[in-house]
N, C-alpha and C positions, 0 to 999 in steps of 0.2 A: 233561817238556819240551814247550812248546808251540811254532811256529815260525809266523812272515805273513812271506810271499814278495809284493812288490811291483814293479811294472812301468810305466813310462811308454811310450807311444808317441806320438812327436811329431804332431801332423794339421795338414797345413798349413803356414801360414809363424807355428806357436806357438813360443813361445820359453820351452828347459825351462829351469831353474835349472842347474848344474851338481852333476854325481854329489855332490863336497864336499858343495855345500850341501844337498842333498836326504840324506845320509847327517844331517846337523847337525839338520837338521828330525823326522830319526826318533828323535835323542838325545831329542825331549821326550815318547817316552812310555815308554825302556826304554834302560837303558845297554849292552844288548848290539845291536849293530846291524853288520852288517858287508857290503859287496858279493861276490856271486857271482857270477860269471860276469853275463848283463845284468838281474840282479835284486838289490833290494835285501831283504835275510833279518834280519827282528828278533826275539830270542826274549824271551818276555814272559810267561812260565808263574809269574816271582815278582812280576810288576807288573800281572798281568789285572784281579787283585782290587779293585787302588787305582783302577782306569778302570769300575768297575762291570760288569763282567764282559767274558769275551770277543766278545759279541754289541756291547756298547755301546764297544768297543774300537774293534771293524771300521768301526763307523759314526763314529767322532770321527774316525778316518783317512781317512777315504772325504769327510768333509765339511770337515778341512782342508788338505785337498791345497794344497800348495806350487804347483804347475804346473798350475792350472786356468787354462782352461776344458781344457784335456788330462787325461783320463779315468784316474785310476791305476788298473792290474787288479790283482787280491790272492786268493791260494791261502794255503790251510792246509794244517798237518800235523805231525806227532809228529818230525820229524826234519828239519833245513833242505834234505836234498834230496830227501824226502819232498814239504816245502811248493813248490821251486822245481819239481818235474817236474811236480805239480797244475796249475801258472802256466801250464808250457809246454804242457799241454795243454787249459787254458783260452781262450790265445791261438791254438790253432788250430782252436778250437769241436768239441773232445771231450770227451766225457763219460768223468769220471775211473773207473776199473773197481771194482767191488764191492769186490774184495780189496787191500787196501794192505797193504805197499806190491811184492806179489808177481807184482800183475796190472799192473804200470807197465809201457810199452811200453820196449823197450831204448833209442830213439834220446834218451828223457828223460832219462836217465844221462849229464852229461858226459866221467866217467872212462870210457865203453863205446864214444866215438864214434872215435876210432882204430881198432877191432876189429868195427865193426860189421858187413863183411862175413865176416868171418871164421865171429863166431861166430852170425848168421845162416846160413850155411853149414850148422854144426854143429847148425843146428833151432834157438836160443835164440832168442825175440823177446820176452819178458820178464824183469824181472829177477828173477822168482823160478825161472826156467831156468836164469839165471847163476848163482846162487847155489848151486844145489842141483847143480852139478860137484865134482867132486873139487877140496878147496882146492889139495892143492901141486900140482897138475896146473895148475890157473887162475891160481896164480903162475910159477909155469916159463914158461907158454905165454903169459900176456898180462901181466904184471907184477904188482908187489905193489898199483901203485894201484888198480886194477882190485878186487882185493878189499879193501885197506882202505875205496875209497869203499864198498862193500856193506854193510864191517862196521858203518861210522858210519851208513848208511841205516837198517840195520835197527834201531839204539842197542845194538847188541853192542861200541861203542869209543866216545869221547865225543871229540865235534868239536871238531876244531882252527881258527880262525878270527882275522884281522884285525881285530879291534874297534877300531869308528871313534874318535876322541876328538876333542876340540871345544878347535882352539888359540886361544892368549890373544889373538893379533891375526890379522885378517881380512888374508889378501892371497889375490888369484885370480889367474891368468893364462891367456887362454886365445887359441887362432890364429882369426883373423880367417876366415868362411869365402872370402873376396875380398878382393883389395887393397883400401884402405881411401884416397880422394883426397881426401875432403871432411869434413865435421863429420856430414853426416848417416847415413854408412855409419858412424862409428864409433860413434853416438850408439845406432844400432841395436843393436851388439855387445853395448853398456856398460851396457843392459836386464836382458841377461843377469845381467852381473857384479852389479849393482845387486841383484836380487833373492835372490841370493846374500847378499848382504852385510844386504839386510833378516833372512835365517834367522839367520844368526850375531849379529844385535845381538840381536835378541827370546832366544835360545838364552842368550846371555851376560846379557841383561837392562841391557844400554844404551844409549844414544844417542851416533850419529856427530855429534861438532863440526866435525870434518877429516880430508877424501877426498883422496885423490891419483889421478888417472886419468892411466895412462903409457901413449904406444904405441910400437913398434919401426919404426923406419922400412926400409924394403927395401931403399934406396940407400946407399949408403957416399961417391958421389960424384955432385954432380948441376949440371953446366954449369959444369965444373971447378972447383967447388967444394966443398972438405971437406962433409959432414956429420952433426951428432952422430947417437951411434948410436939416442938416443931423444928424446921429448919428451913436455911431461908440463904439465898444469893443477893445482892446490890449488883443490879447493868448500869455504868454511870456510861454519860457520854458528852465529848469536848464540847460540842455543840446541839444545841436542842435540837430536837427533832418530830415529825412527825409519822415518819418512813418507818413501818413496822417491818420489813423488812430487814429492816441493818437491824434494828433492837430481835429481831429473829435469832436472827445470827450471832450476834453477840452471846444471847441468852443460852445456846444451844452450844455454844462455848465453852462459858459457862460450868452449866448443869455434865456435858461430857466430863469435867474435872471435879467435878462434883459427887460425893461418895453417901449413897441413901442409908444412914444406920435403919431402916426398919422401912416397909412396905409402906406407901404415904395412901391418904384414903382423901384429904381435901386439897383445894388449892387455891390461892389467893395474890392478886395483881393490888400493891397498891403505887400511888406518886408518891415519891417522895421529894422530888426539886422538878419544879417546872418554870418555865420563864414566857412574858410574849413572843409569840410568833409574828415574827416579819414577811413571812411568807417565802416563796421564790422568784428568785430574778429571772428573767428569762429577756432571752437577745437574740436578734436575726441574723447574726453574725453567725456562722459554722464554727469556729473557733472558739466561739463561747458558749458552746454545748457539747462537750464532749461528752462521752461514752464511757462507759464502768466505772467503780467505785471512785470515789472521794478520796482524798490523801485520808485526813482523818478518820473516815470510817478504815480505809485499810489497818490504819495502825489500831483505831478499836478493836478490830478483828483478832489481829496478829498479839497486842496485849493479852488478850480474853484466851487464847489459843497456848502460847508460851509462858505467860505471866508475864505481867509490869515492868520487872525489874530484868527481861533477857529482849524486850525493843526501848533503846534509849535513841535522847536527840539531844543536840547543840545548843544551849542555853549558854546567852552571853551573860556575862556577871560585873558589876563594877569595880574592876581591878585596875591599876594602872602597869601591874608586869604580864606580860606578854601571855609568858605560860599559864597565865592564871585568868586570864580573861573568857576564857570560854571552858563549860563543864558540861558534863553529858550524866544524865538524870532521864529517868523513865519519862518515856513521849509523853502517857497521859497528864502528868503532871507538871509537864516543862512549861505550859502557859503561863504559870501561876507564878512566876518566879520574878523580881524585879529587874529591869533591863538597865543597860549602864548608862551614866550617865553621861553627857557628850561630851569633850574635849571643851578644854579652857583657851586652847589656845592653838594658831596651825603647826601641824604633825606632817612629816616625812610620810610617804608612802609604804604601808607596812607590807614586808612581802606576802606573796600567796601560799611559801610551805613554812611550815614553822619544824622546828625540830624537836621530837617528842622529848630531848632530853638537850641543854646546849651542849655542845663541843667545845676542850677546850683546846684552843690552835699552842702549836709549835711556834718557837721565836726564832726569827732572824737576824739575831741582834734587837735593834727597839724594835722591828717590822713582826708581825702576825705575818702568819702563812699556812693557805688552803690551798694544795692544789699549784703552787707558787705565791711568791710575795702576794699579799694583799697592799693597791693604795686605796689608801680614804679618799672619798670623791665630797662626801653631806654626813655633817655631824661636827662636835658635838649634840648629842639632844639627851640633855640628862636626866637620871631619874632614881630617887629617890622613896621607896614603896616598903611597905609588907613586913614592919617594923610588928605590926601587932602579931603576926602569921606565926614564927615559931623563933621567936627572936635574932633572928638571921637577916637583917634589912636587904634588901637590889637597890644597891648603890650602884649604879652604871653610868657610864657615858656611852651610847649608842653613837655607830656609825654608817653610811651604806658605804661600801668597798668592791674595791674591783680583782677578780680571781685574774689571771691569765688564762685560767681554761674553765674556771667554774662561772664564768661571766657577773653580774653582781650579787654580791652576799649582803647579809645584814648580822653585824657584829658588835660586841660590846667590851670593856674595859671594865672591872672590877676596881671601883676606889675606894682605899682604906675611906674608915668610920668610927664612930666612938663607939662602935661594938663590935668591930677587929680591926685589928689594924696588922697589915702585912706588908715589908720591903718587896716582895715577889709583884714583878706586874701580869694579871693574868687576865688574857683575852679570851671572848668564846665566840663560836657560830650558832645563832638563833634560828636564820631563816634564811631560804636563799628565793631569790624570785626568778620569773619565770623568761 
């Protein structure tokens, strides 16, 4: 049995992951992983090998610490409380004793610290003092944990332990360390949780589509008025993700348009849509890495910023009239929308400006005229549509035509129907190309 005893200490105003997550993060190099007392203890004597040994072990942990720029310390040893009393005596700039584990100072023994004056008293200051008493003496007098933790030190019993496991959905909760009045004190908290929530998608191998950030509010009643016990935002996003970064951003969005009725005291991250992650493509082309945001995170951003419905986009729709073919709906939602379906049969080239409204042309006699006579060059191509729309069918026969100074246009004829019928013949201008 091999055992790595590891330790955070916070410096500063760092902000660590939570215990959770930091246990999720050591599920990727060993599934036995479990908290002691304030160290995290993974034994890795059947997975050393698949890391290139224990040397190249120490240093993959050492170089993907979780909670950098916070300095993880890390103790070895044949037994987990062998490896945590190395720790604690790392952390207090001693040098661990020749003899292990008989030369360990007694205050490194958590199961000896109730007894320490005692059996200080009685001359013990190491554990191999304690050990080498008479056992039922040592049990009568200081209880049996006292000796079964020896026995597991020494590997005379085999450890009992809480092995972490890694649940199917992400939820954190943790207390605010201050009331919480604005967006930016909560935004500070939700760092935390965020980074959390990055271990456990890389761990599970997904992407968040949809976060929920909930906080508790501390009043029940505020200028006599009820109110709810919580409140809470949805960050959706087009594309999964695992970039806490852009979900920063969004969040902080967000929560800026977001209005606290009452001081919040807790706070809580959970999933609520995640999907597999495909990971990223990457290419040695220059061209195919560019630099700054994503189209879709922009538009994330700039939704969460303005609202939904003041960035819209170009959704094509299945119509067969012109001006009806294309509609414009909020970005985040334009994916969702069904796309048209393809031509039955070959089409004219349809021009590149359309006109937001048709025109309708002047007569020359039977001739339309834009700009001068228009001649027909391609057409008929008729069309018949939109009968269900607002009872007013496009009954057309399209044309492409030739302006004398407006160069080609795209034009149509209005023909009587069984739901009007008019002597008048009237031409319009749709679109003219380029």
């Amino acid at each position: 049995m091999h055992w790595i005893a590891l330790r955070w200490l916070p410096e500063g105003d760092a902000v660590l992951p939570t215990p959770e997550a930091l246990g999720w993060w050591a599920l990727g190099f060993t599934p036995r992983v479990a908290w002691v007392d304030e160290a995290l203890l993974l034994e890795v004597s059947a997975c050393e090998r698949l890391w290139g040994g224990r040397l190249a072990l120490m240093r993959l942990i050492a170089g993907t610490n979780p909670a950098a720029p916070v300095r993880v310390q890390q103790a070895q040893g044949a037994t987990s409380l062998i490896a945590l009393a190395r720790l604690r005596l790392f952390a207090r700039g001693e040098t661990p004793p020749a003899e292990l584990p008989c030369g360990l100072p007694l205050d490194t023994l958590s199961a000896a610290h109730d007894h320490l004056d005692v059996l200080v008293h009685l001359g013990c200051r190491t554990w191999g003092e304690v050990a080498a008493l008479p056992r039922a003496g040592l049990t009568r007098r200081f209880g049996k944990e006292l000796r079964a933790a020896l026995d597991a030190a020494y590997g005379l019993q085999p450890e009992s332990h809480r092995w972490l496991t890694l649940p199917d959905v992400f939820e954190q909760k943790i207390e605010l360390p201050a009331l919480a009045e604005g967006a930016p004190e909560l935004m500070w908290s939700a760092n935390r949780l965020l980074a959390a929530l990055q271990i456990w998608l890389r761990a599970r191998q997904r992407g968040a589509v949809a976060v929920e950030l909930q906080w508790t509010l501390d009043l029940k009643r505020l200028e006599g008025v009820d109110l709810p016990p919580h409140q809470q935002i949805i960050v959706r996003t087009a594309e999964p993700t695992q970039d806490m970064a852009h979900l920063r951003r969004l969040m902080a969005e967000r929560l800026a348009l977001t209005w606290l009725a009452a001081p919040a005291s807790w706070l809580r991250l959970r999933s609520l849509e995640t999907t597999p992650w495909a990971g990223a493509s990457t290419s040695f082309l220059p061209e195919d890495n560019r630099k700054g945001d994503k189209l879709h995170e922009l538009v994330e951003r700039l939704s969460a910023r303005l609202g939904a419905g003041q960035v819209l986009s170009a959704v094509a729709r299945a119509d067969h009239r012109p001006e009806h073919r294309q509609a414009w709906q909020p970005a985040l939602h334009a994916k969702r929308t069904d796309a048209p379906s393809p031509p039955s049969r070959p089409e004219p080239p349809y021009p590149s400006w359309l006109l937001r409204e048709p025109l309708q042309l002047e007569m020359q006699g039977e001739y339309p005229c834009y700009q001068g006579a228009l001649r027909r060059l391609v057409g008929p191509q008729r069309l018949e549509a939109g009968w269900w729309a607002d009872g007013r069918p496009a009954v057309r026969d399209y044309y492409i035509a030739e302006s004398p100074k407006a160069g080609l246009v795209w034009i149509y004829r209005e023909r009587p129907s069984a739901c009007f019928a008019s002597d008048e013949v009237r031409w319009y201008l749709q679109g003219l190309y380029a």
